[in-house]
N, C-alpha and C positions, 0 to 999 in steps of 0.2 A: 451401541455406542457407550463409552465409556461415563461414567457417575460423574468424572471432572468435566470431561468435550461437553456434557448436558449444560452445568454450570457456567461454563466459559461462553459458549451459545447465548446464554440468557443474558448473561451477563452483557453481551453483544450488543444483543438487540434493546437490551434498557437503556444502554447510555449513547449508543451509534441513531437510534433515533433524537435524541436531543442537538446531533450535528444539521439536523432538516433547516434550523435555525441559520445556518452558518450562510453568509452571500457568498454568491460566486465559486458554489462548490458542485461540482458534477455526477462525482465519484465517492462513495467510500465504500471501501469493501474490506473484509477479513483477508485475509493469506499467512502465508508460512505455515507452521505446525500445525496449528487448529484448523487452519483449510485441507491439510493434507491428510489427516484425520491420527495425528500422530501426537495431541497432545498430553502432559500429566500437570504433576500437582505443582512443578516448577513452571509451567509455561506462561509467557503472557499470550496479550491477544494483540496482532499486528496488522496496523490498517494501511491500505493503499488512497492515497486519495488524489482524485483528480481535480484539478482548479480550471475556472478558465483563463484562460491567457490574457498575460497583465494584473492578473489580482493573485497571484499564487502566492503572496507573500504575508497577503490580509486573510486569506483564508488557513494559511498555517497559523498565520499570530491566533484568529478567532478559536482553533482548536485545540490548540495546545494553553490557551485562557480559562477555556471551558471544561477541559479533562483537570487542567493544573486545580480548579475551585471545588471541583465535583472530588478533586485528591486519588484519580483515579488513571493517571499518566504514571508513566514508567519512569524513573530517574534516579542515578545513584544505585543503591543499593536494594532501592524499592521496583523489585521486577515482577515477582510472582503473581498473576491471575491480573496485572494490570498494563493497559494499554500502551504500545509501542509506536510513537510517530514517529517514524525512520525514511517513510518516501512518500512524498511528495512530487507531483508533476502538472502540468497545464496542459489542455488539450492541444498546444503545439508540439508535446513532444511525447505521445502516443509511443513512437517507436522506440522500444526500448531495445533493441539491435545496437541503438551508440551505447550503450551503458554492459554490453556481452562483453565477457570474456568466451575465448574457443572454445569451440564445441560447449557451450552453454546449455545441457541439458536440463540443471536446474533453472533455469530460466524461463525454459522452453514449459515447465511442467508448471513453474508459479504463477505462471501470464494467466494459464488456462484453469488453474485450482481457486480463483479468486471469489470470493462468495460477497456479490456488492448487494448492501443493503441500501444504499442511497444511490440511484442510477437514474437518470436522465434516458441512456439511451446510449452512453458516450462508450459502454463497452462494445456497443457492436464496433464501433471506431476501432476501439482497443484492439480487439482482434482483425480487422482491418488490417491496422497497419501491422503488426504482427504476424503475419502470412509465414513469413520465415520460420516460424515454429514448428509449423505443419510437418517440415521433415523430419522432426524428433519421433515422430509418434507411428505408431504400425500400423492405426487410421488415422487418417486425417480427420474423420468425420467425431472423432474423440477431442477436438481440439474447439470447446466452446466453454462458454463464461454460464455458471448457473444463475438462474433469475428466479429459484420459490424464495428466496429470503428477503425480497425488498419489500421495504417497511411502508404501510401507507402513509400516504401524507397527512401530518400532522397541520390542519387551520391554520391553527395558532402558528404554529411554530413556523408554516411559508408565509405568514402573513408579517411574521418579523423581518423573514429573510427579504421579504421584497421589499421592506421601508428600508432595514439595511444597505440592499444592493442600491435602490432610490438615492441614499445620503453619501453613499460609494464611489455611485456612477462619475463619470468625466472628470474635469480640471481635479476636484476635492480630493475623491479617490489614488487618481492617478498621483497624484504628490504625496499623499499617506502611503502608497503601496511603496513610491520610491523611496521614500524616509524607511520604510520595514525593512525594504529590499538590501538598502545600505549596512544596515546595522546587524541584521539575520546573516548576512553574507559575510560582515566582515569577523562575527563571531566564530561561524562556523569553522572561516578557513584557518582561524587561528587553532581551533579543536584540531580539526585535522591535519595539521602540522604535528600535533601529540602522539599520532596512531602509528604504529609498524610496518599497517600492510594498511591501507589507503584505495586496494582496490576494490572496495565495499562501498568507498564516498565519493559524491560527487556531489557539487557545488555548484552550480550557474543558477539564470534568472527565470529557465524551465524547469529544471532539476534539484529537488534536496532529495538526497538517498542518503543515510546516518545508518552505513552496515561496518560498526569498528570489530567485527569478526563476518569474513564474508567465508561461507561454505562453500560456495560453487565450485571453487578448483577441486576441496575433496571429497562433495558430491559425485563430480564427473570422474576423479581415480576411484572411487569404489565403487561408481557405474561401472568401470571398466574391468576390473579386473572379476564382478559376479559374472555381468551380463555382454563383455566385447564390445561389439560396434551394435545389439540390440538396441531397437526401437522402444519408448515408451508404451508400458499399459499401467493401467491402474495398480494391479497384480504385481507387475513386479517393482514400482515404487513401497508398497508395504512389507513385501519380501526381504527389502534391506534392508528394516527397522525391525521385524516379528521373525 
């Protein structure tokens, strides 16, 4: 493994464990480059996270509060070696099938590359609903979520999340998530009114995805014309990068 992926790993797990804090979060995992084992000295590090349904809105404010003070969020002009909140989802919407473009093979390979250090449980869900990936790949039995990198649980740090979720829960909650929900939403679709190609973003009350360059279309032409209508392996994901 490369001197920087060591780095960016570490880097991973010092500040992804401080998320254990956060209520109402299910998920967080690495993906993109550094899951794909394709990072350098330009890369940041890009998390997946899952919320539960109805608070996706509080648990994005709490994290991007939290990376925004620790000065270790991506934004602007500040990308290198730091953290990317670009998607966002609630365990209602698992199935990331509405969010494909055709023949979505990078999709099919980042569902399954995702390396969650804060998991519940929710990625077996993940892949669950995600079945439709299985045809990308030349086994199917290649198409799982890895689990040596979950972090134990920090005392302290569930023992905030659960006075948090406590002060969160019902009538209180649910009017703070709607007050975020308004204001997070009505910012973003102004952003993406700015952007070119828009088929990277997506916006609703389960969904924030913030990809204002999305690869997948020319992922899938330069799948194509190496490897044809070839199936996924490991192998020849590296192959188009080395």
């Amino acid at each position: 493994m490369k001197e920087i992926e060591n780095k960016l790993w570490e880097k991973a797990r010092k500040y992804i464990k401080i998320l254990q804090i956060v209520p109402f979060v299910r998920m967080v995992s690495v993906c993109n480059n550094l899951a794909f084992g394709l990072a350098d000295e330009k890369s940041d590090i890009d998390l997946f996270i899952v919320a539960k349904t109805g608070r996706l809105f509080i648990v994005r404010t709490f994290v991007t509060l939290i990376f925004n003070f620790l000065g270790v969020r991506r934004h602007g002009g500040k990308i290198h070696q730091r953290f990317c909140l670009s998607f966002f989802v609630d365990d209602s919407a698992l199935d990331l099938s509405k969010v494909a473009i055709d023949n979505d093979i990078y999709l099919a390979y980042w569902i399954k590359s995702q390396v969650p250090f804060i998991n519940d449980g929710v990625s077996l869900e993940l892949l669950k609903e995600n079945e439709w990936a299985k045809k990308y790949f030349e086994n199917e039995n290649d198409f799982f979520i890895r689990a040596n990198e979950i972090l134990p649980v920090s005392n302290w740090y569930n023992f905030f999340r659960l006075v948090f979720e406590f002060i969160l829960s019902g009538f209180f909650g649910g009017m703070i998530e709607s007050v975020l929900k308004k204001w997070q939403m009505r910012r973003a679709l102004r952003k993406a009114k700015k952007v070119l190609d828009a088929s990277g973003i997506v916006v609703s009350e389960h969904v924030l995805k913030f990809h204002n360059i999305d690869k997948r279309k020319s992922f899938r032409d330069f799948w194509g014309k190496k490897y044809g209508e070839s199936k996924i392996t490991d192998s020849k994901i590296l192959k188009l990068y080395f």
